[in-house]
C-alpha positions in Angstrom: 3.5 -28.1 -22.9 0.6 -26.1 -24.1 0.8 -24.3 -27.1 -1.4 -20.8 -27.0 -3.3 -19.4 -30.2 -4.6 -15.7 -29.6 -8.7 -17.7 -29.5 -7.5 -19.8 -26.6 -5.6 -17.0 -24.9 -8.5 -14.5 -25.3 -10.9 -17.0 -23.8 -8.6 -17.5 -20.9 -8.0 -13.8 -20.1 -11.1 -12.0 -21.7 -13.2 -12.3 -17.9 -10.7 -10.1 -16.2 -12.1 -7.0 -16.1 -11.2 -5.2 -13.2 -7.8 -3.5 -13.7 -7.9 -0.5 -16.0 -5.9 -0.3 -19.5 -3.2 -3.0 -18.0 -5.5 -5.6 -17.5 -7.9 -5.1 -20.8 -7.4 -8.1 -23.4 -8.8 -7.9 -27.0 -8.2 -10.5 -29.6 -5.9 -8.3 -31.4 -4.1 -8.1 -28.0 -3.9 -11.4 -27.5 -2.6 -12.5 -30.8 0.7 -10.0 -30.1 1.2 -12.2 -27.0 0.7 -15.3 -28.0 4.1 -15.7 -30.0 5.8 -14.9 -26.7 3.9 -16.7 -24.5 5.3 -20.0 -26.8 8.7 -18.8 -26.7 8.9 -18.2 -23.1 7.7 -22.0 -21.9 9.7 -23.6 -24.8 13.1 -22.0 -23.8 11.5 -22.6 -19.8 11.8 -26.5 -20.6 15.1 -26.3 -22.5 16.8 -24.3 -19.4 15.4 -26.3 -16.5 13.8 -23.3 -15.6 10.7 -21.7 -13.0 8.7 -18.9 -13.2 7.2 -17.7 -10.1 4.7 -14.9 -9.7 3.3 -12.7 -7.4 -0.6 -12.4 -7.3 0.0 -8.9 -8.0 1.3 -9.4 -11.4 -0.3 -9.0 -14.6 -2.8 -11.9 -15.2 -0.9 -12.8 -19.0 1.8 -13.7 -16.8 0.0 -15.7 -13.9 -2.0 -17.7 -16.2 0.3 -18.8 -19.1 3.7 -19.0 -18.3 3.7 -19.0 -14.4 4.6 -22.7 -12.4 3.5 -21.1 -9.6 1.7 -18.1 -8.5 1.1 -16.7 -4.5 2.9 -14.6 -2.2 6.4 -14.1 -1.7 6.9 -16.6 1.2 4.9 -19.3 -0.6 6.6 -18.6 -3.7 10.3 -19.3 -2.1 8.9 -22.5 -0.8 7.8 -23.8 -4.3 11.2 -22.7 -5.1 13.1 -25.1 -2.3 11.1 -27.6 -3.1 11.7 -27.4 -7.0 14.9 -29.4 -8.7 15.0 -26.3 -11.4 18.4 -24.7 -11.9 16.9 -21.1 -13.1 14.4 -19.7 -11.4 12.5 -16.2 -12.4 11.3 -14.6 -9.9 8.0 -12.2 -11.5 7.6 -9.7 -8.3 10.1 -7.3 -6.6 13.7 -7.8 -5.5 13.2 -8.6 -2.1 11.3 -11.3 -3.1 14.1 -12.6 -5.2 16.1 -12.4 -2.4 14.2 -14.3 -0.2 14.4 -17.5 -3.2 18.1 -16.9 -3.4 18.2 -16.6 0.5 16.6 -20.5 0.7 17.7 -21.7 -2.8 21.3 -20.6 -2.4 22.6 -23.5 -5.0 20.2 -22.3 -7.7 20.8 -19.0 -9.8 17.7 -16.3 -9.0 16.9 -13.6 -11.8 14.1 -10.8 -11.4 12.9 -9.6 -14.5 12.5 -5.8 -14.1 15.0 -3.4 -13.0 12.1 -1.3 -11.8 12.1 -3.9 -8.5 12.0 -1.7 -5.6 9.2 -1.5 -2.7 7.8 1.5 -1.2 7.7 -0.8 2.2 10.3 -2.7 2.3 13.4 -0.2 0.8 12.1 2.3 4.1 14.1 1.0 6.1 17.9 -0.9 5.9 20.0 -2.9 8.0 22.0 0.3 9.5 18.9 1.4 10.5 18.1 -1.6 12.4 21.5 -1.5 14.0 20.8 1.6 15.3 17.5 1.0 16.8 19.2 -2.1 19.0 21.2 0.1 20.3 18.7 2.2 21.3 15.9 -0.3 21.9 18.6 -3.2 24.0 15.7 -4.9 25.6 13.0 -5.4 22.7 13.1 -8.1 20.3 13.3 -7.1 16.9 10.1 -9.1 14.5 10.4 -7.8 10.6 8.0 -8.5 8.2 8.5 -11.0 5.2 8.2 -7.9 2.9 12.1 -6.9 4.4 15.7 -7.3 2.3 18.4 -9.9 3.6 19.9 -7.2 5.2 17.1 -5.9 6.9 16.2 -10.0 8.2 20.2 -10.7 9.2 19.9 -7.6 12.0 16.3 -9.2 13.2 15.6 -11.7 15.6 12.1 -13.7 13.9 11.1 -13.2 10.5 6.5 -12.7 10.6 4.1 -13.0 7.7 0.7 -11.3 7.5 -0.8 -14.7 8.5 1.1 -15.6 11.4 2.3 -12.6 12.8 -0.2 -12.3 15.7 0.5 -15.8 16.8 4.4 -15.3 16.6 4.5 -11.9 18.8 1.9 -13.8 21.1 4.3 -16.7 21.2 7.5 -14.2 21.8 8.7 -14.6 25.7 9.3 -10.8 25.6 6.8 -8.4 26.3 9.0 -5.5 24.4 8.7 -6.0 20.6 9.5 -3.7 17.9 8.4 -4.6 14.8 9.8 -3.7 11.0 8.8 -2.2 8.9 4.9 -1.1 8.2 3.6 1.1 10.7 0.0 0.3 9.7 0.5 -3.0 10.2 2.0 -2.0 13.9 -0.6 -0.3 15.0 -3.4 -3.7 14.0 -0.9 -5.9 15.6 -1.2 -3.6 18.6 -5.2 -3.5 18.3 -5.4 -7.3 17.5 -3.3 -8.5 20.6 -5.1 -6.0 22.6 -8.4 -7.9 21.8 -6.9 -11.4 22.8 -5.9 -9.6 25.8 -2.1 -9.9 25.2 0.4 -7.5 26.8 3.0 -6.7 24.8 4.5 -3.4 24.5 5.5 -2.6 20.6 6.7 -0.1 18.9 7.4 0.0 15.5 8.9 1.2 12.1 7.4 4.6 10.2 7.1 2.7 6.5 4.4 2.1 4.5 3.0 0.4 1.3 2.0 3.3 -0.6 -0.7 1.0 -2.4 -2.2 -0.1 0.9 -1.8 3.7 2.2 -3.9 4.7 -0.6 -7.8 3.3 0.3 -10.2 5.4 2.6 -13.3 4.5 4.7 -15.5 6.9 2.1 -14.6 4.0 -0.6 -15.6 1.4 1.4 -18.8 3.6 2.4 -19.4 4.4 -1.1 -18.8 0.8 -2.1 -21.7 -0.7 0.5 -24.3 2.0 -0.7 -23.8 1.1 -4.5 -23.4 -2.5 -4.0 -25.5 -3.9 -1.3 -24.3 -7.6 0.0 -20.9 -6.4 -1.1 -18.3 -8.6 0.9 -14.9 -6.5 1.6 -11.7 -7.9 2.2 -8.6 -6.3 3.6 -4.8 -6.9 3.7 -2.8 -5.7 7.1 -1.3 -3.8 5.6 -4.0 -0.9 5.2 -4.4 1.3 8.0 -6.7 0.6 11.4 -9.5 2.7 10.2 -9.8 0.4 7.3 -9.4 -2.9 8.9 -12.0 -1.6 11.2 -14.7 -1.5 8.3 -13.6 -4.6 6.7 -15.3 -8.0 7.1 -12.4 -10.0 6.2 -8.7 -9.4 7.4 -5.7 -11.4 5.6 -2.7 -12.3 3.6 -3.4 -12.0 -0.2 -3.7 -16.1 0.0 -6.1 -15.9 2.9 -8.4 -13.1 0.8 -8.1 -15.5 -2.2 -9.2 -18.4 0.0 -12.3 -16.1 1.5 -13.4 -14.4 -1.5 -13.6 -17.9 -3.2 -15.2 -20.0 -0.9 -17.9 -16.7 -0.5 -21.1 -16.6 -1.9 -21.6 -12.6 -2.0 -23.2 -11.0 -5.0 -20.3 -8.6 -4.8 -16.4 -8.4 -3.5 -14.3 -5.6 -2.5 -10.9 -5.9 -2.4 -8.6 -4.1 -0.2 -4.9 -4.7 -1.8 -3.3 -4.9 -4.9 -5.6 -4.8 -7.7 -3.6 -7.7 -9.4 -5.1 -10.1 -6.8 -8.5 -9.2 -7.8 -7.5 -10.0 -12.0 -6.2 -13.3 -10.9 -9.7 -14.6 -9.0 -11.3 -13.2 -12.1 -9.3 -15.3 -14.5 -9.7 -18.3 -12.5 -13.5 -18.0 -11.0 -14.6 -15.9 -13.2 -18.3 -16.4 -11.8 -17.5 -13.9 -9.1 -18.1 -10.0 -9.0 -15.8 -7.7 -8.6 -16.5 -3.6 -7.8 -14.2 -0.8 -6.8 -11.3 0.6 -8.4 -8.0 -0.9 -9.3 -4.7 0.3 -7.1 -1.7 -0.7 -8.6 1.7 -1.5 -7.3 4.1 0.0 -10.7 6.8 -1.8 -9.4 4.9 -5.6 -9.9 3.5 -4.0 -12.9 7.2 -3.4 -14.6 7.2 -7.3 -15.0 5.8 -8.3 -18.3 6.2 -11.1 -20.9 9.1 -9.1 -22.6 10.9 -8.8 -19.8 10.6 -12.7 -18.8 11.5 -13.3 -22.1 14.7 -11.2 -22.5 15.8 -12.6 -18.6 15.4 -16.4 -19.9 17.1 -15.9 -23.4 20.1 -13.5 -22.4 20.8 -14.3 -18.3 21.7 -10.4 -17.7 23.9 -10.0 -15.1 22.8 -7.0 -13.7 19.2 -9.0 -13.5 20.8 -11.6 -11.2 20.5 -12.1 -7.5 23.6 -12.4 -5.0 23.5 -12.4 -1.7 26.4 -11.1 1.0 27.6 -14.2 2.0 28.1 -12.1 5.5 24.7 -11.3 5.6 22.8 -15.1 5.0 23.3 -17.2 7.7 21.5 -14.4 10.2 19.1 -14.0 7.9 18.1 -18.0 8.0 18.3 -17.3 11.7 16.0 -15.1 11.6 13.5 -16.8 8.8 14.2 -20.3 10.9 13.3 -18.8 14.2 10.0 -17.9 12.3 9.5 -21.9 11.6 10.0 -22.9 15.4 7.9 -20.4 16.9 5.0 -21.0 14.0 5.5 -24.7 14.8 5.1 -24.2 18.9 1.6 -22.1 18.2 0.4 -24.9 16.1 1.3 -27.7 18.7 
């Protein structure tokens, strides 16, 4: 187990720079974290504990006392596939719920209280209900970023990296699809250049990070910075895809932007994604400004630290014992219909 000083921790963290006030290390900073930093992974070992984080975390967290970092689907695998009793799950409730949700035996804690989602708390399980009933001949696809109960009224579970080639691979031609509307209308502008007929409709929420970028920043971006390389979640809306030259999950635009040899990169999603490539290739260039979720910004080192020592209660995830096993359904349906477009 490494042991930080505030030298090594500032020359770990000093090459983010891309992420306003919350991202800006000093020495002095570092020094106050350091202490805390120790204490977390020491009482990590004693508890048989994990800690998993979202990209869009703060990098302090991703880089010192995260096992492992990605998005939330990725992050519930590790989980499975990890004999830790206590896992702390550094993102947003839903999240949580999707490690409890395939980690059932194992007790799930998220550190903030300030866990909601623009996205995914637009829209519930009632409201699913309701829309069968109105909707009795469409198949019902909701996106990762969707609670339990939200999941257990769907019939497949999509991700930002597979969701064209799951609706493609759906027998129906009626889909409606949960809960991002910008991410409707590029599935409905993707299959229509594959030449797929499908008729979708779909859900009226939104990220409100993702909602925020306009085609005048990326214009502005590709005047200042010629070369510049931008990269887009699906999340952002059809006039932004449109002038993006890369389209993906937040581990696809990791992959891309790495394995790119632009003078510049643009990011299109949470800024937090951009301070984690910095930290770990700190060779690339990053312009633009930072967007930040506040919800994956509530999670901090304080926060981990409290959740690990004192187990709050109100912290903990449970999980309708009514709702689960339709909710696998629905995440398990996912796994066969990824698994027939990759035969």
């Amino acid at each position: 187990m490494k042991t930080w000083t505030a030298t090594s921790l500032y020359e770990h963290l000093q090459d983010v720079k891309l992420g306003g006030s919350v991202c800006l290390y000093t020495p002095e900073l570092c020094e106050k974290m350091a202490a805390t930093i120790n204490k977390i992974n020491a009482i990590k070992k004693e508890k048989n504990a994990i800690i998993l984080a979202h990209s869009y975390v703060v990098p302090e967290i991703i880089r010192t006392v995260a096992d492992f970092c990605g998005d939330s689907y990725e992050l519930s695998k590790r989980a499975k596939e990890s004999d830790a009793e206590l896992i702390i799950f550094a993102a947003v409730k839903f999240m949580a719920e999707g490690a409890k949700l395939l980690n059932p035996e194992k007790r799930v804690f998220v550190p903030s209280l300030h866990n909601g989602c623009s996205l995914a708390d637009s829209i519930t399980g009632d409201d699913v209900k309701a829309l069968k009933e109105q909707h009795p001949d469409f198949t019902f696809v909701c996106y990762i970023n969707t609670t339990v109960d939200v999941k257990a009224e769907c019939d497949v579970c999509v991700t930002s990296s597979n969701v064209y080639d799951i609706i493609t691979a759906i027998p129906n031609e009626n889909i409606y699809f949960v809960p991002d509307r910008l991410m409707g209308q590029n599935i409905i502008n993707e299959l229509a250049k594959r030449g797929v007929k499908k008729t979708i409709k779909y859900w009226h929420g939104t990220c409100y990070v993702h909602e925020e970028y306009s085609t005048d920043m990326i214009d502005y971006i590709r005047l200042q910075y010629p070369g510049v390389k931008v990269s887009a979640h699906p999340e952002c809306s059809e006039e932004i895809i449109g002038k993006s030259d890369f389209i993906g999950s937040t581990s696809q635009m990791v992959n891309y932007v790495k394995e790119n040899d632009a003078p510049y990169h643009f990011m299109l999603t949470e800024c937090g994604l951009t301070s984690r490539i910095q930290s770990e290739e700190p060779g690339k260039t990053f312009v633009g400004s930072c967007t930040m979720c506040k919800y994956m910004k509530s999670n901090s080192l304080d926060n981990i630290l409290s959740t690990l020592e004192n187990e709050p209660s109100a912290h903990e995830i449970h999980l309708e014992a009514s709702k689960t096993q339709a909710a696998l359904n629905c995440l398990n349906e996912m796994f066969r219909l990824n698994n027939l477009t990759k035969a």
